[in-house]
C-alpha positions as CSV (number, residue, x, y, z in Angstrom):
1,X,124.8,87.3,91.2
2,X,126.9,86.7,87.7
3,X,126.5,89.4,85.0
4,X,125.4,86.9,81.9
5,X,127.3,88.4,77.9
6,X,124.4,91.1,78.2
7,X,125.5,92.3,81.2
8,X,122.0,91.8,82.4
9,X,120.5,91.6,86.2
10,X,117.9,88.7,86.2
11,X,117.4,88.1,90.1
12,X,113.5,87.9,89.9
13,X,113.4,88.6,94.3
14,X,114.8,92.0,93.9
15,X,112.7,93.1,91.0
16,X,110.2,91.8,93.4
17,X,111.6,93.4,95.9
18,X,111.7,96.9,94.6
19,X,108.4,96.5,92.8
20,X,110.2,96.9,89.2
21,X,108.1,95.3,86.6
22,X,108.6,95.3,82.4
23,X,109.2,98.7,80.7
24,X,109.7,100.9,83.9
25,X,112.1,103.5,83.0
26,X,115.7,103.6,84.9
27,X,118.3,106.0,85.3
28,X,121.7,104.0,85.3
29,X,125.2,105.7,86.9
30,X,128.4,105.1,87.8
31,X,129.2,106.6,91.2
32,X,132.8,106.1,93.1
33,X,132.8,102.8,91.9
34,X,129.4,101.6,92.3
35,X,126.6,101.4,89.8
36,X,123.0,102.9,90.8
37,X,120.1,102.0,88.8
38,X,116.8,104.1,89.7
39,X,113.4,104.5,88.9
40,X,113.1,107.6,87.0
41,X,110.3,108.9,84.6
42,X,112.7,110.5,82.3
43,X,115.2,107.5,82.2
44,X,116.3,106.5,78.9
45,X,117.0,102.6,80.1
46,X,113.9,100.3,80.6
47,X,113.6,97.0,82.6
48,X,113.4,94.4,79.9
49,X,110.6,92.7,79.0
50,X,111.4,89.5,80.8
51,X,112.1,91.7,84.0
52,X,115.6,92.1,83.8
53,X,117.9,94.4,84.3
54,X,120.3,95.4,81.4
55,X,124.0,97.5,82.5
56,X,124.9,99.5,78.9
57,X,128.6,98.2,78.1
58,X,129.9,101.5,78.8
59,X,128.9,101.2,82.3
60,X,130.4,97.8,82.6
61,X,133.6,99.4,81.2
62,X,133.5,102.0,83.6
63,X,133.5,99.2,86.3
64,X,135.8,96.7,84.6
65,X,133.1,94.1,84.5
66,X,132.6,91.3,81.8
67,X,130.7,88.6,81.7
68,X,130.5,86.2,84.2
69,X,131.6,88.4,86.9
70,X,129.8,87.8,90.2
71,X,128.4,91.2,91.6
72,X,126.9,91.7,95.1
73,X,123.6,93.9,94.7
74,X,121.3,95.2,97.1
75,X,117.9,96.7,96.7
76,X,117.3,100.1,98.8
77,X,113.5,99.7,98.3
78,X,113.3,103.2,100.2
79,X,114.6,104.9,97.6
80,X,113.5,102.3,95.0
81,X,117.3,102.1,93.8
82,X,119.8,99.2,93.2
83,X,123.4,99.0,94.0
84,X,125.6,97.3,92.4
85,X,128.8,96.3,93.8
86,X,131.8,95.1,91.2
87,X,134.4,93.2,92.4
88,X,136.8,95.9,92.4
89,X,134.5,98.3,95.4
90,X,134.7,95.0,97.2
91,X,138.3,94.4,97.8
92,X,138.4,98.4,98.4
93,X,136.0,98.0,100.7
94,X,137.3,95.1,102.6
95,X,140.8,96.6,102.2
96,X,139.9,99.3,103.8
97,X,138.1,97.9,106.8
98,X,140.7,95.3,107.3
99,X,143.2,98.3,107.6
100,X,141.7,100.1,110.0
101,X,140.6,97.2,112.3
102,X,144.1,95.8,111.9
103,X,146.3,98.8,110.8
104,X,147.4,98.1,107.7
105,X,148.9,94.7,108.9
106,X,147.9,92.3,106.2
107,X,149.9,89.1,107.7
């Protein structure tokens, strides 16, 4: 998925998905790297009226994303949260598992 100027989430499946509709209150977060939007009563962020998902600048600062970054996010629907992944937790990520399968040998 591409973060648009707005930094906004517009994948109508997931929404689906997670059975978010217009002006249901989130809690947004940065944690190690990732960003976790939940459903929460008290949350000051609201999915937009066209059903989008907007991240607040700081949180895209937090992240290092701008606009027109491509983001990998996946809907716990469990929990009724959604992670998203920056570009930045992917390469750790697949750093990571390509050291330990290969042992640090990046050749």
């Amino acid at each position: 998925m591409t973060l648009d100027s707005r930094g906004r989430i517009a994948d109508a499946s997931v929404m689906k998905e997670l059975q978010w509709t217009p002006g249901l209150r989130l809690s947004i977060r940065e944690r190690r790297g990732l960003i976790v939007v939940s459903a929460d009563e008290q949350g000051v962020f609201k999915v937009t009226k066209e059903g989008h998902v907007r991240l607040p600048a700081v949180v895209r600062q937090w992240c290092g994303l701008t606009a027109g970054d491509r983001v990998l996010i996946v809907a716990e629907t469990g929990s009724a949260r959604l992670a998203v992944y920056p570009p930045a937790k992917l390469d750790e990520m697949i750093t990571q598992t390509h050291d330990a399968v290969f042992g640090g040998d990046h050749e």
